[in-house]
ZADRENTOR-699528 format. One line per 10 residues: their letters; for each residue x, y, z of N, C-alpha, C. Coordinates in steps of 0.001 Angstrom, whole numbers. Layout:
a	X,Y,Z,X,Y,Z,X,Y,Z ~ ...
//
This chain:
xxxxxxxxxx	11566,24996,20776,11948,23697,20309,10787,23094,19499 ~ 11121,22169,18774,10091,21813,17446,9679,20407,18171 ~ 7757,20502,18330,7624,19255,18638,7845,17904,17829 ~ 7926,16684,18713,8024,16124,17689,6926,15276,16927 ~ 7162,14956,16025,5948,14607,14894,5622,13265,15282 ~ 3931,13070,15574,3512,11645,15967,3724,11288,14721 ~ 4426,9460,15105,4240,8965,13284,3488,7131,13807 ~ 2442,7041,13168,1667,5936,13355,1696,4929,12283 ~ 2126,4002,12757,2227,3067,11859,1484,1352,12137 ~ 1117,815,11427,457,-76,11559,1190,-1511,10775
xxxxxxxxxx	1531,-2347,11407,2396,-3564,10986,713,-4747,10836 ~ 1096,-5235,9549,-317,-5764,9519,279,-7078,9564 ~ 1713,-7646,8977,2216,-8934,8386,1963,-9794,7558 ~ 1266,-9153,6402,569,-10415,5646,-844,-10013,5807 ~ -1406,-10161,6829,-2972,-10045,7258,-4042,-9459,6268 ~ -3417,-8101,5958,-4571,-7479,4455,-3889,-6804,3461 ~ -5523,-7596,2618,-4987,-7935,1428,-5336,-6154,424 ~ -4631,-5841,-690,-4903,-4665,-1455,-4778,-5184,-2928 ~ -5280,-4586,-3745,-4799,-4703,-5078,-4204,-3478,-5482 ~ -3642,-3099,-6328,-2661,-2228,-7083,-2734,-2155,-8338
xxxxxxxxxx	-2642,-1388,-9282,-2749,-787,-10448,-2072,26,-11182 ~ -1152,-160,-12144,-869,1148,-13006,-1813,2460,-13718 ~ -1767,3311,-12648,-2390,4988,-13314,-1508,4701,-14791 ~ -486,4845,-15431,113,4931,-16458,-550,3801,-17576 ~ -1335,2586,-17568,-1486,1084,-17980,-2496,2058,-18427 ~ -2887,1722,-20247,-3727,1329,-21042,-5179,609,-20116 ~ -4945,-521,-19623,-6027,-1376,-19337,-6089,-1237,-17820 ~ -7101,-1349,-17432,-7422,-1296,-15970,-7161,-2877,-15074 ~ -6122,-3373,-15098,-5710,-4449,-14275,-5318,-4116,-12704 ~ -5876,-4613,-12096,-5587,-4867,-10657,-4998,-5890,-10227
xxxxxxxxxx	-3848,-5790,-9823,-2827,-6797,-8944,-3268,-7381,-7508 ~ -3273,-8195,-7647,-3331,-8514,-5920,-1926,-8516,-5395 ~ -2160,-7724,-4144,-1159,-7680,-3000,-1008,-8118,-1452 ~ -388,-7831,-857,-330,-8478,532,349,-7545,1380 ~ -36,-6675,1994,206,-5232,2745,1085,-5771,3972 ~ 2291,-5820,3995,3521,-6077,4746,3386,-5279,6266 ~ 3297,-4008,5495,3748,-2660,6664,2400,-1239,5795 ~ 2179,-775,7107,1394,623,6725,1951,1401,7600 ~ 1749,2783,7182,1464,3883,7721,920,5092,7094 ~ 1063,6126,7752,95,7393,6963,846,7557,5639
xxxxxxxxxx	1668,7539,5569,2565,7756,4666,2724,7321,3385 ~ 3277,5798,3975,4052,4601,3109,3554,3412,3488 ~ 3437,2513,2826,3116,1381,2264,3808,352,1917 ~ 4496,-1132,2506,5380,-2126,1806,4372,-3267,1471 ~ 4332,-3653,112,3244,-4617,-13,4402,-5903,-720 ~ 3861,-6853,-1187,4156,-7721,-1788,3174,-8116,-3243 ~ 3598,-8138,-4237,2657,-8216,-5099,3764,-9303,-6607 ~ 2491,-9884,-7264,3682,-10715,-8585,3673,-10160,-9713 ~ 3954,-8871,-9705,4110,-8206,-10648,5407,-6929,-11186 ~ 5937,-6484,-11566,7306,-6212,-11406,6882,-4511,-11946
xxxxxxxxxx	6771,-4069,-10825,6223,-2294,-10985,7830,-1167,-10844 ~ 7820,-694,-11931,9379,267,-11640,9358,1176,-10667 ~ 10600,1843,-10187,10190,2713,-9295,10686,3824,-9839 ~ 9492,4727,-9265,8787,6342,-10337,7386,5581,-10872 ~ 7085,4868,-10762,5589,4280,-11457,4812,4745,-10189 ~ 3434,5504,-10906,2082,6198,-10061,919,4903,-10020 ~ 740,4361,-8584,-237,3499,-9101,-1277,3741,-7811 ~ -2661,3094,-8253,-3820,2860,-7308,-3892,1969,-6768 ~ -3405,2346,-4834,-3866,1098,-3863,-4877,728,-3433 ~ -5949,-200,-3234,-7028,16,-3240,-6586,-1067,-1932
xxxxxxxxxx	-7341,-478,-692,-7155,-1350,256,-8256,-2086,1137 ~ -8283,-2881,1636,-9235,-3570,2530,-8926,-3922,3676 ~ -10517,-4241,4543,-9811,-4117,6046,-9715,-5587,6261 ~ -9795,-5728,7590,-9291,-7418,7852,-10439,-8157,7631 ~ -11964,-7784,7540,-12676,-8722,6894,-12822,-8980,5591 ~ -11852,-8248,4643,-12215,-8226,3457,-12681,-7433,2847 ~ -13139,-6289,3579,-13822,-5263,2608,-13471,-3972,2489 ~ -13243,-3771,934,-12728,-2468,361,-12968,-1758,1294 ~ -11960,-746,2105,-11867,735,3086,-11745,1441,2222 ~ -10433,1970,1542,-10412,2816,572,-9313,2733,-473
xxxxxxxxxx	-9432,3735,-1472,-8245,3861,-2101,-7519,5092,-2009 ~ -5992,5000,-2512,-5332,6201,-2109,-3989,5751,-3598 ~ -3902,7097,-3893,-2816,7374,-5170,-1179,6909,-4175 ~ -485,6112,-4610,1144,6159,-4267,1884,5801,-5433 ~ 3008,6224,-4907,4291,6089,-5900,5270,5086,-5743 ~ 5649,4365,-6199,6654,3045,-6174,8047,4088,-6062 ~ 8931,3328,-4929,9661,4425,-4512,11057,3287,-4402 ~ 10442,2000,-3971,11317,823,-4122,10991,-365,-4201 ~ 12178,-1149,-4916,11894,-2676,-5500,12846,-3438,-5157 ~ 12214,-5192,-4424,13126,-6123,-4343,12503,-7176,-4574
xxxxxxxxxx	13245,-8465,-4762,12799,-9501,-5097,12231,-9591,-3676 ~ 11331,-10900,-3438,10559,-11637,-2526,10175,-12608,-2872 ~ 11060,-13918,-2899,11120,-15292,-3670,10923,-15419,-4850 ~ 10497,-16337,-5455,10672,-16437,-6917,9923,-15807,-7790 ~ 8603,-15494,-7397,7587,-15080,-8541,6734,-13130,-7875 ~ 7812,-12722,-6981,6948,-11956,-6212,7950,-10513,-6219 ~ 7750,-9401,-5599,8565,-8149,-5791,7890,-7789,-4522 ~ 8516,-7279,-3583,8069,-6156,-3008,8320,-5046,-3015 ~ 7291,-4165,-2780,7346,-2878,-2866,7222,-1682,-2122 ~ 8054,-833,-1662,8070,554,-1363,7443,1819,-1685
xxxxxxxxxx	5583,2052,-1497,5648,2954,-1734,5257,3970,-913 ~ 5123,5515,-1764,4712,6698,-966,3597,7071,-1250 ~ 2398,7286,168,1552,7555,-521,1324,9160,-962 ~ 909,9614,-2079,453,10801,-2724,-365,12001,-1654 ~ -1214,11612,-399,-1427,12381,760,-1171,11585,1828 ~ -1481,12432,2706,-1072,11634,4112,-2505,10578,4479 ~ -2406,9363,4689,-4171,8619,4863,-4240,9238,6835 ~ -5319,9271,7325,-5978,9946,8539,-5748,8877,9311 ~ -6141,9514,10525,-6187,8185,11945,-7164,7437,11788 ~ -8134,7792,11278,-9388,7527,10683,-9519,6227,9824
xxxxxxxx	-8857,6737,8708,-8630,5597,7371,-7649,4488,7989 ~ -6560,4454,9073,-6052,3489,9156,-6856,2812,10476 ~ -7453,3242,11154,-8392,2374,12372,-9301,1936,11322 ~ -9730,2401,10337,-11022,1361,8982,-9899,228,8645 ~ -9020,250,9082,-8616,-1046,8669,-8711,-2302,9286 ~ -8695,-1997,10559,-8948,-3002,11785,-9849,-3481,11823 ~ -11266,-2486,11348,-11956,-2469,11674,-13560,-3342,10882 ~ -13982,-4289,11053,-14947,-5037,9732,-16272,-4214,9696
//
């Protein structure tokens, strides 16, 4: 029988903050975001910027004091409104992030 797969996820609610980026963009702009939901995986942020889905972008994340942990390549996988000026977003990340990289988040 096939064990089954630990899946860890980390509900932050708002709490930390990331910026985001188009790999595809001419100019190096960073979005600010607001990291909804994590896990090794996937990513739901909130951000005011209207990113398609199939767009490759750079999450650059921070822990709860504020300071850059790391970055990691994902893919916009889905899009919805989130009040008037905001989108949230669905993405996947490009590797799996470690037990490691998501306890640096907690962690100042």
């Amino acid at each position: 029988m096939a064990k089954a797969r630990k899946h860890t996820s980390l509900r932050s609610l708002g709490c930390l903050d990331a910026t985001c980026s188009p790999l595809t963009s001419r100019t190096k702009i960073c979005y600010p975001a607001k990291v909804n939901e994590i896990s090794e995986s996937a990513i739901r942020m909130v951000v005011d910027r209207r990113m398609p889905a199939g767009d490759r972008i750079m999450v650059k994340l921070f822990n709860e004091r504020n300071y850059a942990a790391f970055s990691v390549v994902a893919w916009v996988r889905r899009t919805a409104p989130h009040g008037p000026n905001h989108v949230m977003l669905g993405c996947e990340f490009g590797r799996r992030l470690t037990e490691r990289e998501l306890a640096a988040l907690l962690v100042g």
